[in-house]
C-alpha angles and dihedrals in degrees: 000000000000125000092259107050090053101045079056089051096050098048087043081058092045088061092055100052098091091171120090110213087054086053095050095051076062109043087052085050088055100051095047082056113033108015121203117277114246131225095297081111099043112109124245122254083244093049094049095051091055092053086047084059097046089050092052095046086048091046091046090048095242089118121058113223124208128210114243098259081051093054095047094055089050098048082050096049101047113265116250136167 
């Protein structure tokens, strides 16, 4: 079985167990295997405030959004404005 396939079919199994404790035997094995990842993906102050700009120009209308099969032409085009 490919890596793949069985890490599917683990996750499809995980969805089954309803009893705690049994999720937490394998939440403890997880993260002895696997540990959380730290901050290295959490966004900046500065990135975020950015973010919270761009959210206020889209929700004033003063930014133009665009749907996701608009974006990808776009992307592919060659975006200008």
């Amino acid at each position: 079985m490919d890596i793949a396939r069985k890490k599917l079919d683990l996750m499809q199994r995980l969805m089954l167990i309803w009893d705690e404790a049994a999720l937490n035997r394998v939440a403890k094995v997880i993260e002895k295997e696997a540990p959380e990842v730290g901050d290295e993906d959490d966004f900046t102050d500065e990135e975020i405030a950015e973010l919270d700009r761009r959210r206020a120009r889209h929700l004033s209308g003063e930014s133009k959004s665009y749907t996701q099969k608009e974006a990808m032409r776009l992307a592919r085009e060659g975006f200008k404005r």
